[in-house]
Biopython code that builds the backbone (N, CA, C, O; Angstrom):
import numpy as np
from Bio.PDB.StructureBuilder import StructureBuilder

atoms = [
    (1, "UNK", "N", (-24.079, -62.885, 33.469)),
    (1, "UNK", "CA", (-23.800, -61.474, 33.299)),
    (1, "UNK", "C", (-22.739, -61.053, 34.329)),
    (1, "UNK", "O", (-22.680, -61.455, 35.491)),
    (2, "UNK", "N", (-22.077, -60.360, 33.851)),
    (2, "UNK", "CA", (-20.795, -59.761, 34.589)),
    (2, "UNK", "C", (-20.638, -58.236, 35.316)),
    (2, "UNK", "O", (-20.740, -57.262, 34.570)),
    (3, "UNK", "N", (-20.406, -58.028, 36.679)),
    (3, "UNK", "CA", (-20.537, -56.719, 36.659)),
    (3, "UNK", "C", (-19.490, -56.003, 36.701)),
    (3, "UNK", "O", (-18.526, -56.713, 36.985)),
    (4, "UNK", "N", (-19.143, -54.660, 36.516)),
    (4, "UNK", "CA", (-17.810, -54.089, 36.765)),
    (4, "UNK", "C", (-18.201, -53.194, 37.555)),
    (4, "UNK", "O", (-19.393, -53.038, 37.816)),
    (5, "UNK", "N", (-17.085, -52.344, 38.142)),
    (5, "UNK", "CA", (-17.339, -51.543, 39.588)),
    (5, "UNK", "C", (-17.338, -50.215, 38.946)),
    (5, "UNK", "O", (-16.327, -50.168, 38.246)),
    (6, "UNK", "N", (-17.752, -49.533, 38.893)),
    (6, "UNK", "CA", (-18.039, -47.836, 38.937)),
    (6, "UNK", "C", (-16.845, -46.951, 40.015)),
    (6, "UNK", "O", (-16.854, -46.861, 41.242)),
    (7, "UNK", "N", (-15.773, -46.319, 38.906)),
    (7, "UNK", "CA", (-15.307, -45.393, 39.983)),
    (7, "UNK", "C", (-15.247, -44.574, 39.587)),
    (7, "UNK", "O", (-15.251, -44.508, 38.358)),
    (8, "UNK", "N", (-15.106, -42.837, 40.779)),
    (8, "UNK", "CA", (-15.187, -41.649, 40.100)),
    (8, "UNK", "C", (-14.473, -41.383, 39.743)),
    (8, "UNK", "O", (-13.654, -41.648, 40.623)),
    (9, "UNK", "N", (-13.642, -40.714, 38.508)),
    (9, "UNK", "CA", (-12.618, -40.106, 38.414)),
    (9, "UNK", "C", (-12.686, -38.339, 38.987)),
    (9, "UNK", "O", (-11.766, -37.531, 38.861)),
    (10, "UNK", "N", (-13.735, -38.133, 39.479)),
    (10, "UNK", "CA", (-13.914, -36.265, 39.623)),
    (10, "UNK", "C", (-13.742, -35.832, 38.812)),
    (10, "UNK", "O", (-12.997, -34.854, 38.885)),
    (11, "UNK", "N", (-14.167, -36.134, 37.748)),
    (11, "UNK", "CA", (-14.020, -34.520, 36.798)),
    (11, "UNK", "C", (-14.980, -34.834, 35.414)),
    (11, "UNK", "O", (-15.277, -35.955, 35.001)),
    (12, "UNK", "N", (-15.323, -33.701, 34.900)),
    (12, "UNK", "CA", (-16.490, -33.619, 33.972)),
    (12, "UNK", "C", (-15.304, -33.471, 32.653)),
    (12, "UNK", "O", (-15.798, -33.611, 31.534)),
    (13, "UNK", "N", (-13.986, -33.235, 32.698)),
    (13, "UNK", "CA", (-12.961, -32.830, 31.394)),
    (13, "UNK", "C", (-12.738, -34.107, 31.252)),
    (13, "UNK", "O", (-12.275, -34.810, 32.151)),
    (14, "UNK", "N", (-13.038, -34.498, 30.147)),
    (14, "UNK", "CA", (-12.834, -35.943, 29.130)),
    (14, "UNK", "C", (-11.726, -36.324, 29.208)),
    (14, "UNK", "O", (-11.549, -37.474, 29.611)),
    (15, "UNK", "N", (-10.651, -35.541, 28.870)),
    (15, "UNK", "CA", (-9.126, -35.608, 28.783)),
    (15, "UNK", "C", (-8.227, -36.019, 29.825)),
    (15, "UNK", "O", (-7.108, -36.529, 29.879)),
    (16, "UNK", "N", (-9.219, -35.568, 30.744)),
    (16, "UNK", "CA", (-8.688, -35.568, 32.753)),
    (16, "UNK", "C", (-8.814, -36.863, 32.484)),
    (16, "UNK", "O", (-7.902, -37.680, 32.356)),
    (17, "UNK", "N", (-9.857, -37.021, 32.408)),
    (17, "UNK", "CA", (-10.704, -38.417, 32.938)),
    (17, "UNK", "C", (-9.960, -39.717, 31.842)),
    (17, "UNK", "O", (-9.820, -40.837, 32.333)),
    (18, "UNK", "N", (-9.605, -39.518, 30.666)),
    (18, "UNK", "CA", (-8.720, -40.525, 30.019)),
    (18, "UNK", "C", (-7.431, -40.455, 30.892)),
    (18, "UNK", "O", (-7.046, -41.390, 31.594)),
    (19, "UNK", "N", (-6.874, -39.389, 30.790)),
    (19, "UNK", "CA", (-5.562, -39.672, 31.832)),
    (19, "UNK", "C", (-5.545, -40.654, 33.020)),
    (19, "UNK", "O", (-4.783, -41.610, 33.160)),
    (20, "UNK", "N", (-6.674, -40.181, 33.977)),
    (20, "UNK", "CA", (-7.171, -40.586, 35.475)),
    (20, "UNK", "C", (-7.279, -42.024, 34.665)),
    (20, "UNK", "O", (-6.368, -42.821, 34.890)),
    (21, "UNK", "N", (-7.971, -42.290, 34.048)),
    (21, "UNK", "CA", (-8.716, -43.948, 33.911)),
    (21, "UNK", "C", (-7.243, -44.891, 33.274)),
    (21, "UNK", "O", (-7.208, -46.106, 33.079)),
    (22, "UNK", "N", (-6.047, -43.828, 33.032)),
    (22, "UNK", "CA", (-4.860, -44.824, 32.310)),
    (22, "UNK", "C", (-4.294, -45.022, 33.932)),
    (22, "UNK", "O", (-4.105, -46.034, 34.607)),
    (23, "UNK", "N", (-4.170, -43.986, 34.133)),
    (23, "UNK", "CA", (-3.541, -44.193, 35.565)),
    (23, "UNK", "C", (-4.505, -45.584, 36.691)),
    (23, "UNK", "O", (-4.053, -46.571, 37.273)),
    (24, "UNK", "N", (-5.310, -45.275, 36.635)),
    (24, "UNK", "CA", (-6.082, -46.534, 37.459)),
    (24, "UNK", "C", (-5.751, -47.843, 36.945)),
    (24, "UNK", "O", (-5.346, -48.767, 37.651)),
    (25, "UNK", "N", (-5.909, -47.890, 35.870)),
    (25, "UNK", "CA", (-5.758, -48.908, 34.945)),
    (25, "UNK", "C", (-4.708, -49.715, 34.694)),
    (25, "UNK", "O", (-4.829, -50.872, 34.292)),
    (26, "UNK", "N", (-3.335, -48.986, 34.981)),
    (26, "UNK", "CA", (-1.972, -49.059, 35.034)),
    (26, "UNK", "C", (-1.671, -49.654, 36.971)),
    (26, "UNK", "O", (-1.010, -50.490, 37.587)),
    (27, "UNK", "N", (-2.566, -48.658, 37.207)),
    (27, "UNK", "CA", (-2.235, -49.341, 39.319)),
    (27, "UNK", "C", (-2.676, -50.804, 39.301)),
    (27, "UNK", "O", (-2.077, -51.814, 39.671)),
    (28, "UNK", "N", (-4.375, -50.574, 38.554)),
    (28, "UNK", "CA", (-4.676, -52.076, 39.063)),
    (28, "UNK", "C", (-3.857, -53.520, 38.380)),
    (28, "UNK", "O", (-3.805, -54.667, 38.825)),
    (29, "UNK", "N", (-3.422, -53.077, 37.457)),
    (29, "UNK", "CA", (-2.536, -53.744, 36.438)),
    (29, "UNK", "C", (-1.277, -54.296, 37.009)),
    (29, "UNK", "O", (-0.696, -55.313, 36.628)),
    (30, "UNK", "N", (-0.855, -53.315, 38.187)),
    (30, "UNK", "CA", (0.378, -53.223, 38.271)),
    (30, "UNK", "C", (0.360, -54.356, 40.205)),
    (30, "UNK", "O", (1.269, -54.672, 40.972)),
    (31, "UNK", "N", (-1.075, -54.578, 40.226)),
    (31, "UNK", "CA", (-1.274, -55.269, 41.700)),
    (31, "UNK", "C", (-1.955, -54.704, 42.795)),
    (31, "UNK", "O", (-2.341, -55.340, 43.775)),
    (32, "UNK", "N", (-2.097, -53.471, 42.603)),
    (32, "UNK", "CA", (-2.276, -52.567, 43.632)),
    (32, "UNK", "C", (-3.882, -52.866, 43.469)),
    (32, "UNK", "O", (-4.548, -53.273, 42.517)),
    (33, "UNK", "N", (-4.321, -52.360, 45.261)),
    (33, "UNK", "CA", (-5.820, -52.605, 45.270)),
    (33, "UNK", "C", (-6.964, -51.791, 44.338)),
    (33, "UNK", "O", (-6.563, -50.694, 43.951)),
    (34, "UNK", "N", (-7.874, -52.037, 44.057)),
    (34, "UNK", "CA", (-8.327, -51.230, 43.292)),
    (34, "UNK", "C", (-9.084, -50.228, 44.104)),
    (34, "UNK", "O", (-9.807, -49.427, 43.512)),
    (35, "UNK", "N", (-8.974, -50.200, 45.516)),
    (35, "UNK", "CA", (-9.587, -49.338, 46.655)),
    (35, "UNK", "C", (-8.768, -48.199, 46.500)),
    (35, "UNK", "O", (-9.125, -47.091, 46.099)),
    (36, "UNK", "N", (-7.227, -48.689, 46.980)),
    (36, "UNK", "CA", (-6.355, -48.090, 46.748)),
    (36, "UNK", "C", (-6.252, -47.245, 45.859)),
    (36, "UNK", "O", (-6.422, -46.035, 46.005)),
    (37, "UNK", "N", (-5.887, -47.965, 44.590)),
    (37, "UNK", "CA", (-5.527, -47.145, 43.476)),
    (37, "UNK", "C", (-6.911, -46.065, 42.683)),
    (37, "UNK", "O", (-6.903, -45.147, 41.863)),
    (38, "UNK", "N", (-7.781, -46.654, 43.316)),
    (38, "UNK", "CA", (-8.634, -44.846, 42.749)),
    (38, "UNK", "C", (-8.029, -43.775, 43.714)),
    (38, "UNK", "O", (-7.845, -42.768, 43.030)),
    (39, "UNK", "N", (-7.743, -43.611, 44.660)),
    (39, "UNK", "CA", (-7.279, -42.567, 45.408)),
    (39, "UNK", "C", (-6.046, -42.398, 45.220)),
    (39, "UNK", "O", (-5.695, -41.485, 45.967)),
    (40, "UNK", "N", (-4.979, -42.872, 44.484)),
    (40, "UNK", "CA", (-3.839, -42.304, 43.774)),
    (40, "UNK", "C", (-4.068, -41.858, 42.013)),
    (40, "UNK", "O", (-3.448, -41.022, 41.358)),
    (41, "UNK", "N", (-5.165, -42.746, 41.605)),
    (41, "UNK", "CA", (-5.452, -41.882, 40.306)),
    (41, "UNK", "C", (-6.444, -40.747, 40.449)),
    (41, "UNK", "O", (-6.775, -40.133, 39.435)),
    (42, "UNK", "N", (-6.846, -40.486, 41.399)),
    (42, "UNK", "CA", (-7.704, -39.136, 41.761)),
    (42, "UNK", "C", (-7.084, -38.245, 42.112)),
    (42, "UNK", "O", (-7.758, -37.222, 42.231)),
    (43, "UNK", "N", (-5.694, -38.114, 42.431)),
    (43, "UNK", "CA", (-4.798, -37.616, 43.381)),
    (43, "UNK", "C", (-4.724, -35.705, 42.085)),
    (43, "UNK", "O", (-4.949, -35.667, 40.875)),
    (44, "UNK", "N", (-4.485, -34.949, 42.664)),
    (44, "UNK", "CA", (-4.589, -33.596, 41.542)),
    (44, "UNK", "C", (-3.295, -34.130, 40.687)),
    (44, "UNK", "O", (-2.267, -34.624, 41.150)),
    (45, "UNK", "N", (-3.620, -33.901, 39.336)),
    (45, "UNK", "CA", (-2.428, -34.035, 38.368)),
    (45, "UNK", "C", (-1.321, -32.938, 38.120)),
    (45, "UNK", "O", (-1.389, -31.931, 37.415)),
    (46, "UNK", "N", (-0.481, -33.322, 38.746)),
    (46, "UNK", "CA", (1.357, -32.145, 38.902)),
    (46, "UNK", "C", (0.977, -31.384, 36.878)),
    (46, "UNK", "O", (0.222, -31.457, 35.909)),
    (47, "UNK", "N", (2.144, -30.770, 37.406)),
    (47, "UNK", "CA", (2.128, -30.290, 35.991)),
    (47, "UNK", "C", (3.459, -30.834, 34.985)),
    (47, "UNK", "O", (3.650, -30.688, 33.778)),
    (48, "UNK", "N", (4.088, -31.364, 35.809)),
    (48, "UNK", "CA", (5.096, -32.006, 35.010)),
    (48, "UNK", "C", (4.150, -33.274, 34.231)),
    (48, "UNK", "O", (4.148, -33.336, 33.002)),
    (49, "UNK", "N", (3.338, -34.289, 35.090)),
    (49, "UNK", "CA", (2.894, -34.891, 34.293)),
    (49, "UNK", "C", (2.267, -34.821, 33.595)),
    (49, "UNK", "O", (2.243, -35.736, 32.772)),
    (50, "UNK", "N", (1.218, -33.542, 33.435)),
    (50, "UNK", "CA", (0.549, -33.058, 32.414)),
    (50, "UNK", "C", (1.290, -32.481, 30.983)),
    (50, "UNK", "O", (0.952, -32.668, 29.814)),
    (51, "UNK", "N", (2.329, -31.779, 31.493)),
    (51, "UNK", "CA", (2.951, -31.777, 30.090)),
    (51, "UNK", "C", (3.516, -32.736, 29.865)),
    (51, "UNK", "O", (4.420, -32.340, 29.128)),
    (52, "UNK", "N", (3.644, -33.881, 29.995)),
    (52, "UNK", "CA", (4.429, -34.990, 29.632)),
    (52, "UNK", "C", (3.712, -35.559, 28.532)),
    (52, "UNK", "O", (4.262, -35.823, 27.462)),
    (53, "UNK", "N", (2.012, -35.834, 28.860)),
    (53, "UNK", "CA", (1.109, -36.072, 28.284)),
    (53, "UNK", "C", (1.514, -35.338, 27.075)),
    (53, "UNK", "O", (1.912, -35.886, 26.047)),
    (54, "UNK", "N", (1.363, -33.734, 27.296)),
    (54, "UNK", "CA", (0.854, -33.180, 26.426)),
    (54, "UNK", "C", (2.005, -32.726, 25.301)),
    (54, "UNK", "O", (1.841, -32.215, 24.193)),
    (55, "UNK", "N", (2.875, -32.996, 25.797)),
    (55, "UNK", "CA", (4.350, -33.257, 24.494)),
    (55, "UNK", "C", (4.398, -34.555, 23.951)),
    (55, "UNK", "O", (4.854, -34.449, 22.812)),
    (56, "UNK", "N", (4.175, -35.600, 24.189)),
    (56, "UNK", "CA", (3.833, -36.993, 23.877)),
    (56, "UNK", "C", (2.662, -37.052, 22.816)),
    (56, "UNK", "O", (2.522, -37.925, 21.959)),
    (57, "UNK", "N", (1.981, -36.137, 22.998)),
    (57, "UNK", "CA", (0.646, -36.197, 22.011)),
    (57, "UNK", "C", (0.696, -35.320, 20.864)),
    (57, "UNK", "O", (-0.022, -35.434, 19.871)),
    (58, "UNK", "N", (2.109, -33.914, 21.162)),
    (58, "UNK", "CA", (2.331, -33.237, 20.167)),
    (58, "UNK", "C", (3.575, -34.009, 19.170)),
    (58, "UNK", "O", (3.519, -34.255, 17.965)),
    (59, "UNK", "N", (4.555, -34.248, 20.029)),
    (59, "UNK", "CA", (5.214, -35.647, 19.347)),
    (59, "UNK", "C", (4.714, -36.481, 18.636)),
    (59, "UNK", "O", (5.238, -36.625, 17.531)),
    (60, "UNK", "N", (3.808, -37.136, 18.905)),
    (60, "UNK", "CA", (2.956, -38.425, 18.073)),
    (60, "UNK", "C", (2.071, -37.834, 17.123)),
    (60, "UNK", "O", (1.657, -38.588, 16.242)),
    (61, "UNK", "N", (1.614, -36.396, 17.112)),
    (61, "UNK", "CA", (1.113, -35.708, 16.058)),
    (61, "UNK", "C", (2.402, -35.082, 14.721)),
    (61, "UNK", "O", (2.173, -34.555, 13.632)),
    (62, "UNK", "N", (3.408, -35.336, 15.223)),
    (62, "UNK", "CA", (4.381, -35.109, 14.012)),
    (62, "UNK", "C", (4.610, -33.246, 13.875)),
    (62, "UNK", "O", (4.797, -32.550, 12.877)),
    (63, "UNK", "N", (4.488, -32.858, 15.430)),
    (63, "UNK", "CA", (4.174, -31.185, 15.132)),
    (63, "UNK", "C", (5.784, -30.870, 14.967)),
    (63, "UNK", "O", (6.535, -31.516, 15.698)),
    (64, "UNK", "N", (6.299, -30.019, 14.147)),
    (64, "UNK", "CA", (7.264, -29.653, 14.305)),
    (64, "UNK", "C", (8.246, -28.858, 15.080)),
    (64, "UNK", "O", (9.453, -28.952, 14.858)),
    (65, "UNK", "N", (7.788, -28.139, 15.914)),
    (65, "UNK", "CA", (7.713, -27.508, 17.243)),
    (65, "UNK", "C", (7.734, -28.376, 18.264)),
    (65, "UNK", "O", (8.033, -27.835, 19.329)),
    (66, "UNK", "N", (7.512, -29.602, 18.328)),
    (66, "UNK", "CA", (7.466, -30.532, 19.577)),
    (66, "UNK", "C", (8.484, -30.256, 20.273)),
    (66, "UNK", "O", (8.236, -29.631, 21.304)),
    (67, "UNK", "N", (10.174, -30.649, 19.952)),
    (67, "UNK", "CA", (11.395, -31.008, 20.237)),
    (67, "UNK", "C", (11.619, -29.510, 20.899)),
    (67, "UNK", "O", (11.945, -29.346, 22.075)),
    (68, "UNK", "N", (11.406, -28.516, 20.012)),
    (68, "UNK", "CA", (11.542, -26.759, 20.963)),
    (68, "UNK", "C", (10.853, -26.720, 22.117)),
    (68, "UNK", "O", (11.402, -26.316, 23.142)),
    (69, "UNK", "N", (9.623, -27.116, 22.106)),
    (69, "UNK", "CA", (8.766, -27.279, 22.903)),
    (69, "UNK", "C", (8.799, -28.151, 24.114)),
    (69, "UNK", "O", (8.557, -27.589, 25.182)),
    (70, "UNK", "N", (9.112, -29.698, 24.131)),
    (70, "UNK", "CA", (9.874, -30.299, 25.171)),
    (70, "UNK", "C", (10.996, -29.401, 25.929)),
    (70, "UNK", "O", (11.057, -29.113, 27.125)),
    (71, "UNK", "N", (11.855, -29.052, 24.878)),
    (71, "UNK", "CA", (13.124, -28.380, 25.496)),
    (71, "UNK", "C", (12.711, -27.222, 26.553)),
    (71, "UNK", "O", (13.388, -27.275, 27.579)),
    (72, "UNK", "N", (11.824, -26.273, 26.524)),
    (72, "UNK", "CA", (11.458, -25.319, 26.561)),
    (72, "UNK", "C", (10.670, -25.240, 28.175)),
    (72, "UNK", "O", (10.903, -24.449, 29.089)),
    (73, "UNK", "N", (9.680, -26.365, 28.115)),
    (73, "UNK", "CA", (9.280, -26.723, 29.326)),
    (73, "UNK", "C", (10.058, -27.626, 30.116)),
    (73, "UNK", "O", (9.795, -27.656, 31.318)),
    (74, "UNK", "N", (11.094, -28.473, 29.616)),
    (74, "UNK", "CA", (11.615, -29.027, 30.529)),
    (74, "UNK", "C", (13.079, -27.994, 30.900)),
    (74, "UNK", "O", (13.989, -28.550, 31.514)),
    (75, "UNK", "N", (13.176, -27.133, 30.671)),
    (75, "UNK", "CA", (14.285, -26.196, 31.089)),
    (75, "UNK", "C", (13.760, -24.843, 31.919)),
    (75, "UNK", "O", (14.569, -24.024, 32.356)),
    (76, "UNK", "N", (12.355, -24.704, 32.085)),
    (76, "UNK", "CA", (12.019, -23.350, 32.347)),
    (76, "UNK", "C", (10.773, -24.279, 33.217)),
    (76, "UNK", "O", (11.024, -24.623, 34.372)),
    (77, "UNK", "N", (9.840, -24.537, 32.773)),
    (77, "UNK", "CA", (8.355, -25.085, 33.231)),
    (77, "UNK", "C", (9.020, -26.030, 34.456)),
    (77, "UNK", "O", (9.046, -25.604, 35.611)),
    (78, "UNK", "N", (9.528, -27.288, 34.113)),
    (78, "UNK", "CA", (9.118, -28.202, 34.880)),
    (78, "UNK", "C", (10.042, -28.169, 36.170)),
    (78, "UNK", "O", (9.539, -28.863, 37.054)),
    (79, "UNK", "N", (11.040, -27.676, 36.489)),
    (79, "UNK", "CA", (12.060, -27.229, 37.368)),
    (79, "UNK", "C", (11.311, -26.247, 38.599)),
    (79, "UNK", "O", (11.412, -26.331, 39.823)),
    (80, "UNK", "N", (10.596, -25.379, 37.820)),
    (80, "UNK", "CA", (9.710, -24.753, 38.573)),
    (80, "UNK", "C", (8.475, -24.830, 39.573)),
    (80, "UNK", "O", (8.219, -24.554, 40.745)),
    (81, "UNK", "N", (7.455, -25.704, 37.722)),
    (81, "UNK", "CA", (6.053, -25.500, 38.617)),
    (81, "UNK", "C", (5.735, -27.303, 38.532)),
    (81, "UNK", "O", (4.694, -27.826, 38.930)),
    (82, "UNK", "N", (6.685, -27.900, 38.035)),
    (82, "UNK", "CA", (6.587, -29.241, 37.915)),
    (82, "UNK", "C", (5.807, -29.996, 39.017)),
    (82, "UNK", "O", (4.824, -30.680, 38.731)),
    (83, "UNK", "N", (6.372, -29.829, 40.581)),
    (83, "UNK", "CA", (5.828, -30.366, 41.377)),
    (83, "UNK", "C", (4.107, -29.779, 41.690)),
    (83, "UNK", "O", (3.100, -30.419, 41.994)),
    (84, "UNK", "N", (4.210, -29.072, 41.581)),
    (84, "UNK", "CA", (2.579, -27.847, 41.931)),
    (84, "UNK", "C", (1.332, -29.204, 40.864)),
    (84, "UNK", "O", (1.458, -29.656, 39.726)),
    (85, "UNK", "N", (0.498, -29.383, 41.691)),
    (85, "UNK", "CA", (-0.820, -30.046, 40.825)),
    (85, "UNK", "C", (-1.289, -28.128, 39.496)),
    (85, "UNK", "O", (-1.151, -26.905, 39.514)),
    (86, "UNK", "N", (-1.745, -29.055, 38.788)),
    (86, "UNK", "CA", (-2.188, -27.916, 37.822)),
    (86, "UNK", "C", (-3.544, -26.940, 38.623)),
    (86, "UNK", "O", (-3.722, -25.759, 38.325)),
    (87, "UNK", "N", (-4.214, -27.511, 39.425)),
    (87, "UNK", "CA", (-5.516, -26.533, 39.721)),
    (87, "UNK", "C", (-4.224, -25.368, 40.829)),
    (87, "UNK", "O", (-4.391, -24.149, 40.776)),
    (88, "UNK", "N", (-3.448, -25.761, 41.424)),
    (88, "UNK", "CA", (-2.296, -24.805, 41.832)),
    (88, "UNK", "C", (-1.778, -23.623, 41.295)),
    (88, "UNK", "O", (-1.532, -22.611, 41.952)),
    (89, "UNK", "N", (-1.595, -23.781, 39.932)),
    (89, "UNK", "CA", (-1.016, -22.880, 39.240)),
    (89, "UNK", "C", (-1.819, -21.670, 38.948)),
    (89, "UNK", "O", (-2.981, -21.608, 38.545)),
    (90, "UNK", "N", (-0.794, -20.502, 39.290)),
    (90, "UNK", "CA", (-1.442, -19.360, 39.103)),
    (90, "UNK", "C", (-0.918, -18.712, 38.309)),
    (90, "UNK", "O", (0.244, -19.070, 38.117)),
    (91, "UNK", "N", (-1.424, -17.412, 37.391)),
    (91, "UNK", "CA", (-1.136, -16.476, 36.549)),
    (91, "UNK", "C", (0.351, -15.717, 36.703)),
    (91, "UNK", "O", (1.068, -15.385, 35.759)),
    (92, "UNK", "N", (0.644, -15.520, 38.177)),
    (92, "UNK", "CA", (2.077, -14.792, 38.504)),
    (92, "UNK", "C", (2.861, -15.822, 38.809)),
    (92, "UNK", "O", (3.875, -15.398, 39.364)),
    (93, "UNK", "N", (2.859, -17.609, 38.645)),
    (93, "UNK", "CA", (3.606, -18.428, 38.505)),
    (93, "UNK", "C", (3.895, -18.418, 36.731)),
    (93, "UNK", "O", (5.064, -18.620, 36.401)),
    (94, "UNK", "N", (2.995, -18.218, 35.746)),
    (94, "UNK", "CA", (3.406, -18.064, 34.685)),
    (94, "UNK", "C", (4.101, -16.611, 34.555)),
    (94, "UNK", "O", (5.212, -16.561, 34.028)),
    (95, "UNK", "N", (3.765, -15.964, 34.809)),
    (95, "UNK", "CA", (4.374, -14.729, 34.639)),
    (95, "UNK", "C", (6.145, -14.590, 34.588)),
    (95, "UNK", "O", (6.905, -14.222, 33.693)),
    (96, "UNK", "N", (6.379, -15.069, 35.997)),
    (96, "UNK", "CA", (7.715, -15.108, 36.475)),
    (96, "UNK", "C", (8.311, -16.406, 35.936)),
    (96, "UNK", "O", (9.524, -16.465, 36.136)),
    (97, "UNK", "N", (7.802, -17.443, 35.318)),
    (97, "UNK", "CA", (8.860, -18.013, 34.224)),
    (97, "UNK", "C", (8.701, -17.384, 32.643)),
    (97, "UNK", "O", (9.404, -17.681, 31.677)),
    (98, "UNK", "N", (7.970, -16.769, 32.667)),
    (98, "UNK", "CA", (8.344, -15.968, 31.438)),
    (98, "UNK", "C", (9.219, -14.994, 31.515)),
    (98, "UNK", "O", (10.010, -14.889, 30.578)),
    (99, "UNK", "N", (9.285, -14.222, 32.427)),
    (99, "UNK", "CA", (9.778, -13.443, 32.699)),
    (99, "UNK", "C", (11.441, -13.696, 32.856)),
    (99, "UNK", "O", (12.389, -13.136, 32.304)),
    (100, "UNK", "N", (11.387, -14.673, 33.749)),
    (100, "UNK", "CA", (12.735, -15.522, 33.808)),
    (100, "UNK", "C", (13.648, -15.962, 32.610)),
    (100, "UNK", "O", (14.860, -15.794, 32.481)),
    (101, "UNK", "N", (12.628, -16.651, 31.652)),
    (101, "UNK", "CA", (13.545, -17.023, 30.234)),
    (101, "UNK", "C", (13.392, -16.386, 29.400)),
    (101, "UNK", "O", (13.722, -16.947, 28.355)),
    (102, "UNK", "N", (12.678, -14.457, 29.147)),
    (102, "UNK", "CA", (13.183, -13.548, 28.881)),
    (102, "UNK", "C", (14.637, -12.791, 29.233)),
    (102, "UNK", "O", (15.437, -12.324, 28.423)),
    (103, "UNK", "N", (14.733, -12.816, 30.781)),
    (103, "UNK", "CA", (15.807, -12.487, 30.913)),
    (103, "UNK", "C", (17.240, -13.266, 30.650)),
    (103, "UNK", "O", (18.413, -12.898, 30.721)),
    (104, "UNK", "N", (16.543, -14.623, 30.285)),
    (104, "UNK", "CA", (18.235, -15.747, 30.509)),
    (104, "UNK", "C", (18.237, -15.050, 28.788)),
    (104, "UNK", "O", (19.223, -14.373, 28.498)),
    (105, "UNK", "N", (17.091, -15.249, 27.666)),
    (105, "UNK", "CA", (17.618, -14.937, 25.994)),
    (105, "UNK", "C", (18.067, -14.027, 25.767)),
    (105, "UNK", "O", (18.742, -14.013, 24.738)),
    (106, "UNK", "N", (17.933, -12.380, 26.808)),
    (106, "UNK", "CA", (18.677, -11.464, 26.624)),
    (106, "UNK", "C", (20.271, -11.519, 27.024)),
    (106, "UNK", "O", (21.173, -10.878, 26.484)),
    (107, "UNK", "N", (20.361, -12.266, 27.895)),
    (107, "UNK", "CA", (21.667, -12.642, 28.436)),
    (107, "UNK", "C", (22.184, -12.986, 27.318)),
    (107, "UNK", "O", (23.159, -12.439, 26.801)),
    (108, "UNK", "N", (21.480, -14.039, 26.816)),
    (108, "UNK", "CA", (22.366, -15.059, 25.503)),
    (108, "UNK", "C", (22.927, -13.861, 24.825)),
    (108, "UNK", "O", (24.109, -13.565, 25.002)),
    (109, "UNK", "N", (22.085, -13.096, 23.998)),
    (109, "UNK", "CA", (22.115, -12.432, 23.224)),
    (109, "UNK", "C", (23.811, -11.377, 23.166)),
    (109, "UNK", "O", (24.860, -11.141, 22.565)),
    (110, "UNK", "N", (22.938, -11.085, 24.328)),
    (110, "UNK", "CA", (24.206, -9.782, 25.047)),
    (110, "UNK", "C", (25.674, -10.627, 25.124)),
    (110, "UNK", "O", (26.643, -10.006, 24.687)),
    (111, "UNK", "N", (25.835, -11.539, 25.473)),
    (111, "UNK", "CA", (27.030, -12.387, 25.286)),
    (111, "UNK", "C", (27.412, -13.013, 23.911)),
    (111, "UNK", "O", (28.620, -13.207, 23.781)),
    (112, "UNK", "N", (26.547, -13.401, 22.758)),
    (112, "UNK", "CA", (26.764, -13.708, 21.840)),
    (112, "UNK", "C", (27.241, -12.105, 20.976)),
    (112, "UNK", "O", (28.271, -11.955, 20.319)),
    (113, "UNK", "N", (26.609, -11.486, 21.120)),
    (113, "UNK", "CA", (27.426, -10.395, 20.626)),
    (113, "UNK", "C", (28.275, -9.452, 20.991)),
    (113, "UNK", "O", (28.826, -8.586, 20.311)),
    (114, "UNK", "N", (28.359, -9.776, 22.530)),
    (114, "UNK", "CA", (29.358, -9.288, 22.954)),
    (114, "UNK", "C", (29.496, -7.958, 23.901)),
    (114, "UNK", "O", (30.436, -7.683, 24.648)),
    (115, "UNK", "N", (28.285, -7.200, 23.661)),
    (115, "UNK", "CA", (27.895, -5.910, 24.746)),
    (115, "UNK", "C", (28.388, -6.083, 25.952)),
    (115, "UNK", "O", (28.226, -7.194, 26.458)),
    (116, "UNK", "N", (28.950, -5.272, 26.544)),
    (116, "UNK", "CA", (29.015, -4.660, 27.695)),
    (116, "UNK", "C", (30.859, -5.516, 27.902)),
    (116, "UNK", "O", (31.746, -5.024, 28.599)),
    (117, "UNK", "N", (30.947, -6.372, 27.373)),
    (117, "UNK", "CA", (32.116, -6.703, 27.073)),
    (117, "UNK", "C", (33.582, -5.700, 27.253)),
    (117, "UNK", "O", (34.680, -6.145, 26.919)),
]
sb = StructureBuilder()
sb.init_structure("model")
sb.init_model(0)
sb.init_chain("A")
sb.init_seg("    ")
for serial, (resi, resn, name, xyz) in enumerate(atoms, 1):
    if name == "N":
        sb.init_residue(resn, " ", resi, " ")
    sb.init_atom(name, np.array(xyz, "f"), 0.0, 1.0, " ", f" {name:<3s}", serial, name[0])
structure = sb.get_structure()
């Protein structure tokens, strides 16, 4: 009989915990100790890599919105709050990139048609 080692990933979210267990899985794979590498796959997940995930999975679902959607966070989202772990992120960090690429589409706008011109 064979045993395998038990590690925590911290978290009760299924989804976390598939992420966390690719990431471990990928360290120990990759050479790294397996002491080690639970404490870099435990590490809080940025938000760039979370949406990476999570455009990758809308991609591979065939959504049609994906490609807007990549574009969208990687021009506004990830520049921003990319580095920040997600339990980081707060309500007036979303706010002010909305707010932000409200003001860049009115710009567009106002220049595509020409106002104030």
């Amino acid at each position: 009989m064979t045993t395998r080692p038990l590690y925590s990933l911290g978290t009760t979210d299924k989804s976390l915990a598939r992420r966390k267990l690719a990431r471990l899985n990928a360290l120990i794979a990759a050479g790294h100790d397996p002491l080690d590498a639970i404490d870099t796959a435990n590490a809080p997940e940025r938000v760039k890599d979370y949406a990476e995930a999570w455009l990758a999975k809308r991609e591979a679902q065939g959504i049609v919105m994906a490609a807007d959607e990549r574009r969208n966070i990687e021009r506004h989202v990830v520049p921003e709050l990319g580095h920040l772990p997600l339990c980081d992120v707060r309500p007036s960090h979303v706010r002010t990139i909305l707010e932000s690429a409200v003001r860049e589409a009115r710009a567009r706008v106002i220049c595509t048609i020409g106002i104030g011109a």
